[in-house]
N, CA, C and O atoms as a MOPAC input file, in Angstrom:
PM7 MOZYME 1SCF
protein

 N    -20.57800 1   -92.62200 1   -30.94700 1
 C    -19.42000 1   -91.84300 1   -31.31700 1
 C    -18.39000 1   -92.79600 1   -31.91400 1
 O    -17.91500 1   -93.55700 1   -31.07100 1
 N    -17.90200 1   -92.95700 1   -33.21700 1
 C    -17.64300 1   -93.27000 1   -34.12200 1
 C    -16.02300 1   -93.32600 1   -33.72300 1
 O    -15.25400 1   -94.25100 1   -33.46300 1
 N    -15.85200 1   -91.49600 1   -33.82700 1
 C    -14.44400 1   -91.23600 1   -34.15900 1
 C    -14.26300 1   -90.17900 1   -33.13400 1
 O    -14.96200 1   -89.16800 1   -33.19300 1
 N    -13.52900 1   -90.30900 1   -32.35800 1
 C    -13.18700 1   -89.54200 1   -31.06400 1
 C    -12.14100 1   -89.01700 1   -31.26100 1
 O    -11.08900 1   -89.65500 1   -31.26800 1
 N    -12.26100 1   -86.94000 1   -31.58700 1
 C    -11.45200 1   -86.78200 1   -32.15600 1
 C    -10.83200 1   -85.50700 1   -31.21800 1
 O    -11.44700 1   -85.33000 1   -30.16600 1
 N     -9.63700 1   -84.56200 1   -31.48900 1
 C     -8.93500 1   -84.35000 1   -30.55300 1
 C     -9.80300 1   -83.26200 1   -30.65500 1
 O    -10.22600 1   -83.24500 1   -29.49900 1
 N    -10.60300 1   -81.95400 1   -31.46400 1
 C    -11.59200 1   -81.18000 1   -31.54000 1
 C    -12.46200 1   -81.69700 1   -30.27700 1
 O    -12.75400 1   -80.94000 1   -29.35200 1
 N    -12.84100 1   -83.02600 1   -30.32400 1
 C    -13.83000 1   -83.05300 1   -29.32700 1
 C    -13.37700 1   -82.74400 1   -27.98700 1
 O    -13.62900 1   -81.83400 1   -27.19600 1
 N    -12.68900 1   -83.69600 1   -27.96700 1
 C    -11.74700 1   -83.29900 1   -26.77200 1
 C    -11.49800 1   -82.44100 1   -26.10800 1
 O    -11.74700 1   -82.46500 1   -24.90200 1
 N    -10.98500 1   -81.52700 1   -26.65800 1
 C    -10.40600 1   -79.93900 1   -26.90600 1
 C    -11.56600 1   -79.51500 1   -26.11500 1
 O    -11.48200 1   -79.30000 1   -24.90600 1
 N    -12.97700 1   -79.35400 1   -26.99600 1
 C    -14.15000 1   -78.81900 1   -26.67500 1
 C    -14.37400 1   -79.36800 1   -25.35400 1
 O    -14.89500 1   -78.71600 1   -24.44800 1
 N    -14.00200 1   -80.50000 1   -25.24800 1
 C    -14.55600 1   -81.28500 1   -23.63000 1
 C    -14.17900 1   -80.27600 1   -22.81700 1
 O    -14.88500 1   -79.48400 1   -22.19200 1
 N    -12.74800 1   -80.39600 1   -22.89000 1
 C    -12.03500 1   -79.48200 1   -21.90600 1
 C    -12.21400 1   -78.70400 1   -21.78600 1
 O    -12.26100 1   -78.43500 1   -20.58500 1
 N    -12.41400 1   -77.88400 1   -22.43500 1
 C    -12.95000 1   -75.99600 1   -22.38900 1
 C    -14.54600 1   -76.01800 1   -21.91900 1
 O    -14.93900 1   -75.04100 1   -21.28200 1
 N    -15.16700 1   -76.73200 1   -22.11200 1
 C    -16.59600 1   -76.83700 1   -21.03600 1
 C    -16.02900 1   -76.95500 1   -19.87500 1
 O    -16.37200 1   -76.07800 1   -19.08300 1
 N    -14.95800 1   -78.05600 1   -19.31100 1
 C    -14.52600 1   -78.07000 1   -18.05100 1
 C    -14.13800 1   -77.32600 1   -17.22900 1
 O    -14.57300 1   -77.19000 1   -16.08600 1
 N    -12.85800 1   -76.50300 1   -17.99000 1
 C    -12.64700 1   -75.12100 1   -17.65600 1
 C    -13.54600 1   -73.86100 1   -17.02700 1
 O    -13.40300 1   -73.11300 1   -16.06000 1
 N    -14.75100 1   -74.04800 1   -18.29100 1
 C    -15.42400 1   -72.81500 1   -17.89800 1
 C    -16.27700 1   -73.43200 1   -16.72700 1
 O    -16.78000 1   -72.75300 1   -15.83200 1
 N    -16.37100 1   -74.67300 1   -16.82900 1
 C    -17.52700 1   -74.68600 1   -15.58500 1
 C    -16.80600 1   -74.62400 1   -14.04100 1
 O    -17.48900 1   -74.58500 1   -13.01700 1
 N    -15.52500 1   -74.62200 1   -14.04000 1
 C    -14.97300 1   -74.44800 1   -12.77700 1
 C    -13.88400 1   -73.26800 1   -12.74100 1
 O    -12.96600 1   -73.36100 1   -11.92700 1
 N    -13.93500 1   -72.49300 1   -13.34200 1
 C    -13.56900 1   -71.26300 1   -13.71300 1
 C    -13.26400 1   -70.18300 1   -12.60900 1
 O    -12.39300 1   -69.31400 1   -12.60900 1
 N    -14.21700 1   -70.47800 1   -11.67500 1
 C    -14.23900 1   -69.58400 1   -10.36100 1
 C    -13.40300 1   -70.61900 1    -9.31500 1
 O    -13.08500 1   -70.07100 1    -8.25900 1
 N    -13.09600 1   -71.70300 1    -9.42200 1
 C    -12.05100 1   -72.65600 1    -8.26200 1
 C    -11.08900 1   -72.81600 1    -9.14100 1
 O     -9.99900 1   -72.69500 1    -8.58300 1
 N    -10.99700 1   -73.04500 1   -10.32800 1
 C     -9.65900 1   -73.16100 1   -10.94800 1
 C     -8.76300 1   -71.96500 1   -11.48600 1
 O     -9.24000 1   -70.83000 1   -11.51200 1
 N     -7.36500 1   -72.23300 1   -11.94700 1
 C     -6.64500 1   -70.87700 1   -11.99800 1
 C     -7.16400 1   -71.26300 1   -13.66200 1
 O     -7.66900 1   -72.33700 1   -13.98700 1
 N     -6.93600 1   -70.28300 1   -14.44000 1
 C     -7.27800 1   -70.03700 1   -15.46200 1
 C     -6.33300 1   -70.17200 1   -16.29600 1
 O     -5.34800 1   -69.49400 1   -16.00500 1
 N     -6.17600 1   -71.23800 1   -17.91300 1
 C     -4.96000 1   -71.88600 1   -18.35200 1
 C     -4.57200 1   -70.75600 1   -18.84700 1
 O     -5.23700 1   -69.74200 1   -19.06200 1
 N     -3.12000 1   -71.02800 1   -19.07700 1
 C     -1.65500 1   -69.89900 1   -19.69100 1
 C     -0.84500 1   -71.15100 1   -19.48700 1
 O     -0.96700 1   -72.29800 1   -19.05700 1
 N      0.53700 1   -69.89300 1   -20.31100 1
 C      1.64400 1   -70.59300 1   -20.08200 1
 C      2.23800 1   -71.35900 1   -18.72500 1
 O      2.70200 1   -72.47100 1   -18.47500 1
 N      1.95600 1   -70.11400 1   -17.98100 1
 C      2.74700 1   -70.28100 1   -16.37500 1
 C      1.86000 1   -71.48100 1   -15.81600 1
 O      2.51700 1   -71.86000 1   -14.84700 1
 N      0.78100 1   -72.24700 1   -15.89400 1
 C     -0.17400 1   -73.13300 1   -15.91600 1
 C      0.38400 1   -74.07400 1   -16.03200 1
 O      0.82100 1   -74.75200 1   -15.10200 1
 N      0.48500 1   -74.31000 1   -17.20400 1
 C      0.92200 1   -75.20500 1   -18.52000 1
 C      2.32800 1   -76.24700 1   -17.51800 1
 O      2.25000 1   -77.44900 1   -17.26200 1
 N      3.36500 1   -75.40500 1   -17.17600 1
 C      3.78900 1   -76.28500 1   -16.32200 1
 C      3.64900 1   -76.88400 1   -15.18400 1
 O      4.33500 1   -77.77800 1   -14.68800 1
 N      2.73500 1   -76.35700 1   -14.79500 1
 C      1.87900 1   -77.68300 1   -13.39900 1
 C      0.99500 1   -78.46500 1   -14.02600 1
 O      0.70700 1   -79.53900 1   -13.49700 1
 N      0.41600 1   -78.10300 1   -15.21800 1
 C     -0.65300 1   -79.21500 1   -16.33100 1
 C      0.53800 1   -80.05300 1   -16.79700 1
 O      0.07500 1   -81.02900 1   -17.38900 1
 N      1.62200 1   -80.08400 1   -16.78700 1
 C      2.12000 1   -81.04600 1   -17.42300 1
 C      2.83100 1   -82.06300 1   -16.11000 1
 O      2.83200 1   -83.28200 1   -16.27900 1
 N      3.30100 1   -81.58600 1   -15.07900 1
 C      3.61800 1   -82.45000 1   -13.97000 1
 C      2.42000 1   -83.15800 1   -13.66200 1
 O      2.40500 1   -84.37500 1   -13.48000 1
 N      1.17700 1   -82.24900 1   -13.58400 1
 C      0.15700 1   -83.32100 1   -13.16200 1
 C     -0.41500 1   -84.58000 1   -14.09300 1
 O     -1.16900 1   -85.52400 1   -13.85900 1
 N      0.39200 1   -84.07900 1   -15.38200 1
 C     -0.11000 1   -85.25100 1   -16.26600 1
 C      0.88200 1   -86.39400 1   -16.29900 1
 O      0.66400 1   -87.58800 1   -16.50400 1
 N      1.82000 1   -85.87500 1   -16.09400 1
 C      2.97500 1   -86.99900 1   -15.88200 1
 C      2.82800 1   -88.03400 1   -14.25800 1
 O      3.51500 1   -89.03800 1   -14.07200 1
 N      1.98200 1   -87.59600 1   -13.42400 1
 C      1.92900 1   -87.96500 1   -12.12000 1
 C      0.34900 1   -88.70400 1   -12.40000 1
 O     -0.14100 1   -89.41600 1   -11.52300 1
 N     -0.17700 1   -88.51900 1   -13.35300 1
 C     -1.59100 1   -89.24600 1   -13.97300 1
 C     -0.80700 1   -90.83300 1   -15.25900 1
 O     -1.35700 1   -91.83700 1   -15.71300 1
 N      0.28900 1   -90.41800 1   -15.36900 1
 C      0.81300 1   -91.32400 1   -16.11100 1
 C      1.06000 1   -92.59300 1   -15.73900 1
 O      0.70800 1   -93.69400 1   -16.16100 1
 N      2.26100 1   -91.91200 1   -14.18500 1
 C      2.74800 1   -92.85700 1   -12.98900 1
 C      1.47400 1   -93.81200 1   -12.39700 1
 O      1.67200 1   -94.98500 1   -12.08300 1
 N      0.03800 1   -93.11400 1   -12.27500 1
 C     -1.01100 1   -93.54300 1   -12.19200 1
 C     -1.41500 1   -95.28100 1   -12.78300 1
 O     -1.69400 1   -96.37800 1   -12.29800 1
 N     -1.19200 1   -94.53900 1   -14.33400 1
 C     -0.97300 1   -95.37000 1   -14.96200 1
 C     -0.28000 1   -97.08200 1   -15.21700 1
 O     -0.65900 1   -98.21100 1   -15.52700 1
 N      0.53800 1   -96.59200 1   -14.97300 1
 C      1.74300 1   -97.36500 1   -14.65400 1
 C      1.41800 1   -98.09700 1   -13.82600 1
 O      1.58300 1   -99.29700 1   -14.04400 1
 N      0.80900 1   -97.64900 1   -12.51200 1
 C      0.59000 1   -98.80700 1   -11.08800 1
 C     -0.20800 1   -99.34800 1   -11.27400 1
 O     -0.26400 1  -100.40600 1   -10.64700 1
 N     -1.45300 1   -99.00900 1   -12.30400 1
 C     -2.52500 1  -100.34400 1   -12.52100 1
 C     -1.53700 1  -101.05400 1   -13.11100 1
 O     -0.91500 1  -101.79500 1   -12.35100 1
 N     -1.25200 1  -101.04200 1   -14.11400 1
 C     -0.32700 1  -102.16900 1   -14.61800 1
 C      0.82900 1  -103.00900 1   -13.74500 1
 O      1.36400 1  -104.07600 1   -14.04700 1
 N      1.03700 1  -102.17100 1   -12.56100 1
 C      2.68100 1  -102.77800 1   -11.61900 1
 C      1.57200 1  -103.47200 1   -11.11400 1
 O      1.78500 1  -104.68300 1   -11.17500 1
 N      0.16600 1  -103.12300 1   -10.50800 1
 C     -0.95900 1  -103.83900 1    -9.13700 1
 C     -1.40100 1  -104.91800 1    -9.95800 1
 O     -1.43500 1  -106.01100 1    -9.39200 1
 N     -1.75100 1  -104.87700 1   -11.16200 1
 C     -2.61400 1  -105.70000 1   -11.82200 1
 C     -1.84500 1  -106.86800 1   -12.92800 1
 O     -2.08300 1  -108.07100 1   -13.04000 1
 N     -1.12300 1  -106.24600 1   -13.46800 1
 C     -0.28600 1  -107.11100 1   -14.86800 1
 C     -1.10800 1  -107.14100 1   -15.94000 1
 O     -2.25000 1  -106.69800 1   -15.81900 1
 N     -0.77300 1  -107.53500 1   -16.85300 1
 C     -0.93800 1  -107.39000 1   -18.32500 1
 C     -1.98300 1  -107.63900 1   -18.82600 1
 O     -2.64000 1  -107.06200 1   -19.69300 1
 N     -2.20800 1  -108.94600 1   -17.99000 1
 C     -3.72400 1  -110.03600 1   -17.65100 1
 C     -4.66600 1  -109.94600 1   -17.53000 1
 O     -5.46900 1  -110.48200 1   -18.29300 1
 N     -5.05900 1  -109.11800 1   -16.35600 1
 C     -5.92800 1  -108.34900 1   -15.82700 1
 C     -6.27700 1  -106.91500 1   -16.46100 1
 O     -7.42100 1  -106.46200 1   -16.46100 1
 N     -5.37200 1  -106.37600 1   -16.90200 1
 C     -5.64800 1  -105.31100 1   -18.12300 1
 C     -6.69500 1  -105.40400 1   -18.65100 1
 O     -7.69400 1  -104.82300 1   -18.22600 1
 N     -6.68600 1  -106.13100 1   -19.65400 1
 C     -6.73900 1  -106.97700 1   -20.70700 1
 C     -8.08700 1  -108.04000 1   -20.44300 1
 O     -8.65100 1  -108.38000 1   -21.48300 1
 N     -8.46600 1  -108.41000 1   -19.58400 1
 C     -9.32600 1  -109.95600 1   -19.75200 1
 C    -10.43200 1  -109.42300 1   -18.21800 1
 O    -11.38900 1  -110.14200 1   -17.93000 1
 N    -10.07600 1  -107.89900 1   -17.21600 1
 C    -10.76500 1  -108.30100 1   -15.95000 1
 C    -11.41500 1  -107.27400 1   -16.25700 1
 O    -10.64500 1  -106.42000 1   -16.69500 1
 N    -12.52100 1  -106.92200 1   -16.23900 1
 C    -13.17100 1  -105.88400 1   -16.82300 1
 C    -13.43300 1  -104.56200 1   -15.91600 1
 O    -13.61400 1  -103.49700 1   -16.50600 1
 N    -13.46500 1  -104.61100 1   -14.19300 1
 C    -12.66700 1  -103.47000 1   -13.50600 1
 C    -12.04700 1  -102.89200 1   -13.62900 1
 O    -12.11100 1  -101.66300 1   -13.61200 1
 N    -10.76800 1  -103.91100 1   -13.88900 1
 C     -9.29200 1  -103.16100 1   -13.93500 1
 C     -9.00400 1  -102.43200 1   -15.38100 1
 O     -8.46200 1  -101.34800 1   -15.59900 1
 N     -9.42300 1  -103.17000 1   -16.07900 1
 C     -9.15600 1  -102.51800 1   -17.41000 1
 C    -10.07900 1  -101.33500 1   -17.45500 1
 O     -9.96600 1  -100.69600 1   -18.50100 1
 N    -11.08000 1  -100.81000 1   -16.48600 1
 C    -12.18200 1   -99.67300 1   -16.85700 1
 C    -11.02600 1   -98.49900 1   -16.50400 1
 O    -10.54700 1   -97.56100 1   -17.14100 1
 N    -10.78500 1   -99.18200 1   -14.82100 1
 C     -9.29300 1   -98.11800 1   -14.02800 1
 C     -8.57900 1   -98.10600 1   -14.98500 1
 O     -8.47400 1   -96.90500 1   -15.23400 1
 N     -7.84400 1   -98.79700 1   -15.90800 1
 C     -6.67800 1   -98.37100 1   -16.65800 1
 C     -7.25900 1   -97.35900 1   -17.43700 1
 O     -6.74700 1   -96.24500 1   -17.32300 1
 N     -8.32100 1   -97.50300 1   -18.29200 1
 C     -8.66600 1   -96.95300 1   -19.44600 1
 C     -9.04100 1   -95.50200 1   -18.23700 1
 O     -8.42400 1   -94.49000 1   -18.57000 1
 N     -9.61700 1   -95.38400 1   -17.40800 1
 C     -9.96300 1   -94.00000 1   -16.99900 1
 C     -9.05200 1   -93.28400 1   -16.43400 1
 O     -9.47500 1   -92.15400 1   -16.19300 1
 N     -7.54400 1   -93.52500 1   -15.99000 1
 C     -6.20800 1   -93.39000 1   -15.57500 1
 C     -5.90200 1   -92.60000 1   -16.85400 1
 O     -5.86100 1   -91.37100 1   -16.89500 1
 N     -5.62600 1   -93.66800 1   -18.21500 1
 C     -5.54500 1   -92.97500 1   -19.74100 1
 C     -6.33800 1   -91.61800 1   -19.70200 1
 O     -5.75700 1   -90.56700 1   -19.97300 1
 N     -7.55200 1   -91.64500 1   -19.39100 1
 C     -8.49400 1   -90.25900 1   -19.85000 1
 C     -7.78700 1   -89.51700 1   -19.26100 1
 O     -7.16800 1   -88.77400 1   -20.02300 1
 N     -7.44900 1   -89.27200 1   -17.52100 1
 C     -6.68500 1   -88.45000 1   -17.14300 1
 C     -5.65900 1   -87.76900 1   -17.90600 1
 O     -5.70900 1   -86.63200 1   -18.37400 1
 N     -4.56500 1   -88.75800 1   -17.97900 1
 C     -3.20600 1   -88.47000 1   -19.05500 1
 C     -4.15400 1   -87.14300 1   -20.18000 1
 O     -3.87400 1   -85.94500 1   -20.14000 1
 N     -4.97400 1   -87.59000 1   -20.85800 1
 C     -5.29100 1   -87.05500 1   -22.47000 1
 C     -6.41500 1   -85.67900 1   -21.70500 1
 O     -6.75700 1   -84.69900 1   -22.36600 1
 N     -6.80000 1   -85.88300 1   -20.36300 1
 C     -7.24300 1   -84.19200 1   -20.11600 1
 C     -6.28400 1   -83.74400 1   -19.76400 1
 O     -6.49900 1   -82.53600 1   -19.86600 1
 N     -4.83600 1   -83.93000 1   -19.21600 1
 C     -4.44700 1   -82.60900 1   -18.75900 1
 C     -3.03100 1   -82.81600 1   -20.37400 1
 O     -2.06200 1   -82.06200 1   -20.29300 1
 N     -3.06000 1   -83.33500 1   -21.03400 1
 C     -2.07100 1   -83.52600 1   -22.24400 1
 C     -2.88500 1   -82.07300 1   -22.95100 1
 O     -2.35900 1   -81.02700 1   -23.33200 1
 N     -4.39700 1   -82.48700 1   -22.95000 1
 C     -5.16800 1   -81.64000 1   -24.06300 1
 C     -5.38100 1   -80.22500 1   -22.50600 1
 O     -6.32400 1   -79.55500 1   -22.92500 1
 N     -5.11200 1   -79.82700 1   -21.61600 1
 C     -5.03500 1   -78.85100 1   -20.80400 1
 C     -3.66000 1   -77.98900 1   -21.13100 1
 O     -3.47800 1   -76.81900 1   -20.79200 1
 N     -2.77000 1   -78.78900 1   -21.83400 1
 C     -1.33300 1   -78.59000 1   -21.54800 1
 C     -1.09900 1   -77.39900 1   -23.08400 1
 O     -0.51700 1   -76.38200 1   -23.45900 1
 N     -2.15600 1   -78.60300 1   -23.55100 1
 C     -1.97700 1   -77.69300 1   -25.57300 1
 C     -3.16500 1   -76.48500 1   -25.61900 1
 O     -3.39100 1   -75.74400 1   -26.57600 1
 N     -3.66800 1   -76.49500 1   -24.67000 1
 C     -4.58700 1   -75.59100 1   -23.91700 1
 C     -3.76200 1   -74.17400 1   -23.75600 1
 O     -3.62600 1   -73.19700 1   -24.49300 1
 N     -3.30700 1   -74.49600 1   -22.53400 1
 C     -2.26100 1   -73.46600 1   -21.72900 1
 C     -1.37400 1   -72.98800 1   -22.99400 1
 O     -1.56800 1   -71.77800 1   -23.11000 1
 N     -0.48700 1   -73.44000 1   -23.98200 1
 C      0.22500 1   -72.95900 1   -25.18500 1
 C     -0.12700 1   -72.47100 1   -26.28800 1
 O      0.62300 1   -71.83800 1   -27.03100 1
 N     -1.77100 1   -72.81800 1   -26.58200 1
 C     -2.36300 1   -72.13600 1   -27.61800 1
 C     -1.93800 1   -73.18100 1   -28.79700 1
 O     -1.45900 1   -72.91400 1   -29.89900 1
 N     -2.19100 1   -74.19500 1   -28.34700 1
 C     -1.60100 1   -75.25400 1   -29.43100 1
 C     -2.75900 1   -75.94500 1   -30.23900 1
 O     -3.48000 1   -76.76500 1   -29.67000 1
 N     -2.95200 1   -75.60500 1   -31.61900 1
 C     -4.18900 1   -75.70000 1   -32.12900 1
 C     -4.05000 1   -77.02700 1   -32.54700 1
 O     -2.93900 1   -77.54600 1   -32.43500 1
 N     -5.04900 1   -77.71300 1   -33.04100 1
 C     -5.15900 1   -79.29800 1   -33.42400 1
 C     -4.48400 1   -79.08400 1   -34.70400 1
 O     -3.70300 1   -80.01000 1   -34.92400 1
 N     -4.49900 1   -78.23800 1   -35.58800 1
 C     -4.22600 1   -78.25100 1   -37.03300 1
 C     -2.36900 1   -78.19500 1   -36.63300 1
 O     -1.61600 1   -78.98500 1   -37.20200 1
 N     -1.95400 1   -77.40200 1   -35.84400 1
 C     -0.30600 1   -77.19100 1   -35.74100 1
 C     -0.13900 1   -78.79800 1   -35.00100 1
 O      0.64800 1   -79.60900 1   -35.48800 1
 N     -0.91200 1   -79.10400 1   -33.87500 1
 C     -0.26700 1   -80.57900 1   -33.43700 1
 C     -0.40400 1   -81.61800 1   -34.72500 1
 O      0.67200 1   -82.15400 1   -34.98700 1
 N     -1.18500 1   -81.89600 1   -35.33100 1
 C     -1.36500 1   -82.68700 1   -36.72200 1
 C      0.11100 1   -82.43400 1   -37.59600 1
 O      1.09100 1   -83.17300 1   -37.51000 1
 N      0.03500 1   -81.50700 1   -38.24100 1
 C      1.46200 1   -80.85400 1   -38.97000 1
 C      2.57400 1   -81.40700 1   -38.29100 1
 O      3.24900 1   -82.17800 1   -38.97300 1
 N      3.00600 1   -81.18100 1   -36.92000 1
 C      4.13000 1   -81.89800 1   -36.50500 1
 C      4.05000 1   -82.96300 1   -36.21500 1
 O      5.10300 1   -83.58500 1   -36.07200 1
 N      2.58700 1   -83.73700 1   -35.97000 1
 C      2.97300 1   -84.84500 1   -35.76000 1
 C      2.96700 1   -85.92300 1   -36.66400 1
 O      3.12400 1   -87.12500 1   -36.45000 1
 N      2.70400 1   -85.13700 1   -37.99800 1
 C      3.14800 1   -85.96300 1   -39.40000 1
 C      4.04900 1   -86.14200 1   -39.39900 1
 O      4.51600 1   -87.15500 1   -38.87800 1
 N      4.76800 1   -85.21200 1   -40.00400 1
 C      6.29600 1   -84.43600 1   -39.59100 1
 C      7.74600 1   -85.19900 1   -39.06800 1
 O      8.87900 1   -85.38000 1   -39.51300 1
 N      6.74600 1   -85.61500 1   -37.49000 1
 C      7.47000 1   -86.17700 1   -36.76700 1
 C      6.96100 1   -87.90600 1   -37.05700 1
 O      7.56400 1   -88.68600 1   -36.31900 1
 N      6.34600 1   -88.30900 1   -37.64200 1
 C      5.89600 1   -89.88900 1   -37.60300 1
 C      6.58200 1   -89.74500 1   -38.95700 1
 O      7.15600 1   -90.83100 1   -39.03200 1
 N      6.92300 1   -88.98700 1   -40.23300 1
 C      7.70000 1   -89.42100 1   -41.09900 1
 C      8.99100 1   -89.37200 1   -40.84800 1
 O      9.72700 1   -90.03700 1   -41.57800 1
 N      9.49600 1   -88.68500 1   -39.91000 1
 C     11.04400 1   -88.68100 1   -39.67400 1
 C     11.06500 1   -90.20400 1   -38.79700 1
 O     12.00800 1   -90.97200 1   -38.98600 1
 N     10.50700 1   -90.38300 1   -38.31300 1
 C     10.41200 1   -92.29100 1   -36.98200 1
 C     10.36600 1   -92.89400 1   -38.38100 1
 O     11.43800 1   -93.41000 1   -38.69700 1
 N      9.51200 1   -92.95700 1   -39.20000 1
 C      9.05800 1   -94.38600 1   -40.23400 1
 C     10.53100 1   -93.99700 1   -41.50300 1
 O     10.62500 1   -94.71700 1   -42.49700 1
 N     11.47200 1   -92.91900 1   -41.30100 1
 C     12.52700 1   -92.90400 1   -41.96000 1
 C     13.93600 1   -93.22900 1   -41.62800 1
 O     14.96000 1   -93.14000 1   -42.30700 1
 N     13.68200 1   -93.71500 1   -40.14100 1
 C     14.92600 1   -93.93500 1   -39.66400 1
 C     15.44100 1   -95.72300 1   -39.71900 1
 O     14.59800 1   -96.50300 1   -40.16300 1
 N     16.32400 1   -96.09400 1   -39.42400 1
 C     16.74400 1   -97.55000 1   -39.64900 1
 C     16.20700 1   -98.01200 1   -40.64500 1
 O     16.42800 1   -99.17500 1   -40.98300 1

């Protein structure tokens, strides 16, 4: 896999969904805001490999950096759960996030 793209993704997730469909609540809006606390609390996750480990170990220990990188996956399933729950298609997140990376590369 070449190019890991947010379609795939997308698709990941919605296999996930359906396969736990009968234990999980089923995404919407009203969802959408506990998918996004839990992604922010997958972030903090984040964060503590880096506070436990440092920059170093990231980077050069090949454990820790697997935990960081699978901490990240978390973040990007419930990010892509979140655009889930809103009906937020890849083509509308693309559009703004041109959008929004030409208004950043226009400022200062």
């Amino acid at each position: 896999m070449t190019n890991f793209s947010f379609e795939e993704m997308q698709s990941i997730q919605k296999e996930l969904q359906e396969k736990y469909k009968n234990k999980w609540r089923p995404l919407s809006p009203e969802i959408g805001k506990d998918q996004l606390l839990w992604l922010m609390i997958e972030l903090g996750e984040v964060a503590d490999v880096l506070k436990k480990n440092g920059n170093e170990k990231v980077m050069k220990d090949t454990e820790v950096r697997t935990h960081f990188i699978e901490e990240l996956c978390d973040v990007m399933m419930y990010f892509n759960d979140v655009m889930l729950c809103y009906d937020i298609s890849i083509e509308e997140l693309k559009e703004v996030y041109l959008r929004k990376h030409k208004k950043n590369m226009e400022r200062w």
